[in-house]
C-alpha positions as CSV (number, residue, x, y, z in Angstrom):
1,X,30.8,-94.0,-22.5
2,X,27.6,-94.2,-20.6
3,X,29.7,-94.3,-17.6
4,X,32.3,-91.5,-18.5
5,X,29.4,-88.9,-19.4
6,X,27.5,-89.9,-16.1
7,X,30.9,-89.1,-13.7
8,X,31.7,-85.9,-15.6
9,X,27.8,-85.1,-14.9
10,X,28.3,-85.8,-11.4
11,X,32.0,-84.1,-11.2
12,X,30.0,-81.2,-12.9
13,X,27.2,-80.6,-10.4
14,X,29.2,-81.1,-7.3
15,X,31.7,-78.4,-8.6
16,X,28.4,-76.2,-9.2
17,X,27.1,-76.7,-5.3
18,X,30.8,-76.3,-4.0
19,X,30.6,-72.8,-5.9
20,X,27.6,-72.1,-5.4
21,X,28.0,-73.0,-1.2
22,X,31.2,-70.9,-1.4
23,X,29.2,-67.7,-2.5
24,X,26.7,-68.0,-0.3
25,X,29.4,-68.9,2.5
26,X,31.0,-65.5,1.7
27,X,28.0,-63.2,1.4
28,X,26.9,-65.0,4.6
29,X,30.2,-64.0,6.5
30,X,29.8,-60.6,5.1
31,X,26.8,-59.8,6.3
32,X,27.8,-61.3,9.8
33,X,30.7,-59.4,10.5
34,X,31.2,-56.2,12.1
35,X,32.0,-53.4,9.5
36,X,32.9,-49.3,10.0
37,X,29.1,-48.7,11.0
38,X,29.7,-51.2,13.9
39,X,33.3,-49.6,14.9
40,X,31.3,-45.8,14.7
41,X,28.9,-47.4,16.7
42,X,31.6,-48.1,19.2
43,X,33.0,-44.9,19.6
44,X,30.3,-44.0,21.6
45,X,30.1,-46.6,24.2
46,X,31.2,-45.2,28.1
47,X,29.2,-43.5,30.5
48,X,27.2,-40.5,29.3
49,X,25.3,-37.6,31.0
50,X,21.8,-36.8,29.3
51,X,20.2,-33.3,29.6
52,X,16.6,-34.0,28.1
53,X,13.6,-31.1,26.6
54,X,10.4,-32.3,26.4
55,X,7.3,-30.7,24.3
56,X,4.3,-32.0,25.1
57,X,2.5,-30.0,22.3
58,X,3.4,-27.5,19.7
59,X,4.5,-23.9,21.7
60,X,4.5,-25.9,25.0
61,X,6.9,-25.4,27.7
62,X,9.8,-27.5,27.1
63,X,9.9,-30.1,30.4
64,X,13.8,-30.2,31.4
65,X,15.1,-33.5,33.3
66,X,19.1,-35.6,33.1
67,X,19.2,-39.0,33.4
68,X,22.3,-41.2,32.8
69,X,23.4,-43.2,30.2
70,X,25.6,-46.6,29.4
71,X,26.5,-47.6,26.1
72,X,28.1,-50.7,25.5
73,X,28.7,-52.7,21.9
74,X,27.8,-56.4,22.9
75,X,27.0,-59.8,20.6
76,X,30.5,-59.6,19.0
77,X,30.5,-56.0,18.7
78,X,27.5,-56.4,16.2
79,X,24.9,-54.5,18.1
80,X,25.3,-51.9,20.8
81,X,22.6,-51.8,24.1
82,X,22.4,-48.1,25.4
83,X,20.8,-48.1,29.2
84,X,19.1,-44.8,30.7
85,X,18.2,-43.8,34.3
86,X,16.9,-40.6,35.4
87,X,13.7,-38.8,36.6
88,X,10.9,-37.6,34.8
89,X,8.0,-35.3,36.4
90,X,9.1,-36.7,39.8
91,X,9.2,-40.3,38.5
92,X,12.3,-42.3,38.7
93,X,12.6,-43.6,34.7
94,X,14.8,-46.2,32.7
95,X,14.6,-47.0,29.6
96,X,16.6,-49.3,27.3
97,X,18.0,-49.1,23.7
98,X,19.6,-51.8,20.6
99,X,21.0,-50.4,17.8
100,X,22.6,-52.4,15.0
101,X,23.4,-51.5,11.2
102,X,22.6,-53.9,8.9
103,X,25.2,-55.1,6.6
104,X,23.1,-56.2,3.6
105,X,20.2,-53.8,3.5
106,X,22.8,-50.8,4.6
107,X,20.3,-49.5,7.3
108,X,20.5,-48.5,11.0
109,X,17.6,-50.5,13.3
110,X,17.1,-49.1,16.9
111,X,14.3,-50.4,19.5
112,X,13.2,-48.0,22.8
113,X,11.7,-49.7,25.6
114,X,11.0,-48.0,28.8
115,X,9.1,-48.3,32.2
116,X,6.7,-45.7,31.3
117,X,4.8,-48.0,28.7
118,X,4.3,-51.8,27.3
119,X,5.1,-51.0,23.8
120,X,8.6,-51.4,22.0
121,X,9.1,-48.3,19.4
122,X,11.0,-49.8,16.4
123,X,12.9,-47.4,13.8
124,X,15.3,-47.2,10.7
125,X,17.5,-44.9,8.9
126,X,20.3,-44.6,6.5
127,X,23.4,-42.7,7.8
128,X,24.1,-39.0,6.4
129,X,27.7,-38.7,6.1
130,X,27.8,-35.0,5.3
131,X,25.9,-34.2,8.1
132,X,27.5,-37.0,10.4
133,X,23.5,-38.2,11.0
134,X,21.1,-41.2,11.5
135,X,17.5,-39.9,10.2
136,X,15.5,-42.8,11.9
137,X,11.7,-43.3,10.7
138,X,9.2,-45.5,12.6
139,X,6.0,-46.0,14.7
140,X,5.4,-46.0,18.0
141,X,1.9,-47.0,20.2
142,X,0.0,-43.4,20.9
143,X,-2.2,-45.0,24.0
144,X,-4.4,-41.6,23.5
145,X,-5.1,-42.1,20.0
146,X,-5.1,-45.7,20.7
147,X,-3.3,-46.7,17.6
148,X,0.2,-46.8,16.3
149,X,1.9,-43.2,15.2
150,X,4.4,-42.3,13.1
151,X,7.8,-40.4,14.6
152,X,11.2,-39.5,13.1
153,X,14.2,-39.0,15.2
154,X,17.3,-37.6,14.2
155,X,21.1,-38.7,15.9
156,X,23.5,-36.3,15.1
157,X,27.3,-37.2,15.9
158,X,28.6,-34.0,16.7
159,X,32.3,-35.5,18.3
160,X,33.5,-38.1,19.3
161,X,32.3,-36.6,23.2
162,X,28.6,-35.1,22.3
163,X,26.1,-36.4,20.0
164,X,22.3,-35.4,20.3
165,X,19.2,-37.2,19.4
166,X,15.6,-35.2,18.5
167,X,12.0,-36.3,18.3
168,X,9.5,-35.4,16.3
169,X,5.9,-36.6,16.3
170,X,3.0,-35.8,14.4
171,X,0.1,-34.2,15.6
172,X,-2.8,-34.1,13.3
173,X,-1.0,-33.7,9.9
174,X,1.4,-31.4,11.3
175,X,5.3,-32.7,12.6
176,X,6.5,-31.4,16.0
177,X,9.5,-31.3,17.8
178,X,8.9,-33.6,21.0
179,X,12.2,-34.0,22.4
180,X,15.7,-33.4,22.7
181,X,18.7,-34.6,24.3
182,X,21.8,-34.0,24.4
183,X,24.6,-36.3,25.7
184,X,28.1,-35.4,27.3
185,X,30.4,-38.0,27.6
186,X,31.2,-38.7,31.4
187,X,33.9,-41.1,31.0
């Protein structure tokens, strides 16, 4: 009897891991695969022309530059790498973007890097169907202030050919528009 009771107990728990290893098997698969967000996010992969404003400070002149930019969905179509070249105040600039959506928190993640600093800007936002947005929050190094800053950027999918992103930084305890861009699909 001994025997019986210690086999079912065995029979019993095995059946509770295999369950148990099936679940986590299946959130794990769902967290890893591409979803709509990814498949949006591929709709704007191609070659894109930039036209870029730039405020320096509140009332400032806007700055005006283009650059270029490449957008291609890469890692199994799970995250998509957005490359920029261009000129800014005289300065040949490029600057590099990843953006992913993250299946089990339901968030949008994007990184900047670019050749005018050391820092990498980290942001995330939720997705605004009704307005077809990405409100992205995050902090960036302020090499002035010498310490990290808050900034909020807005991506606003306006068709499947144009989609604009804006900046806003704080200065003192007042927000600012910093920049704006626009991109125009080339291809």
């Amino acid at each position: 009897m001994k025997r019986i009771l210690l086999f079912a107990t065995a029979i019993a728990l095995s059946l509770n891991t295999y369950a148990q290893d099936e679940a986590a098997m299946k959130a794990w698969m769902e967290y890893a695969t591409p979803a709509d967000m990814h498949k949006m996010m591929g709709k704007y992969n191609g070659h894109w022309e930039v036209k870029t404003k730039m405020w320096m400070a509140p009332g400032a002149e806007a700055m005006e530059s283009t650059a270029q930019a490449t957008n291609d969905m890469y890692m199994g179509d799970r995250y998509q790498k957005s490359k920029f070249t261009g000129e800014f105040m005289g300065m040949p600039f490029n600057g590099e973007s990843t953006t992913g959506y993250d299946n089990m928190r339901k968030v949008f993640t994007t990184t900047w890097i670019d050749n005018t600093g050391t820092g990498i800007m980290y942001a995330e936002g939720k997705w605004d169907a009704a307005k077809k947005s990405i409100e992205y929050k995050g902090m960036a190094s302020d090499p002035m202030a010498g310490k990290q800053m808050a900034f909020r950027e807005v991506m606003t999918f306006t068709d499947d050919n144009t989609y604009t992103m804006e900046m806003y930084n704080m200065m003192g305890d007042k927000e600012f528009k910093s920049m704006e861009m626009t991109f125009t699909r080339k291809d």
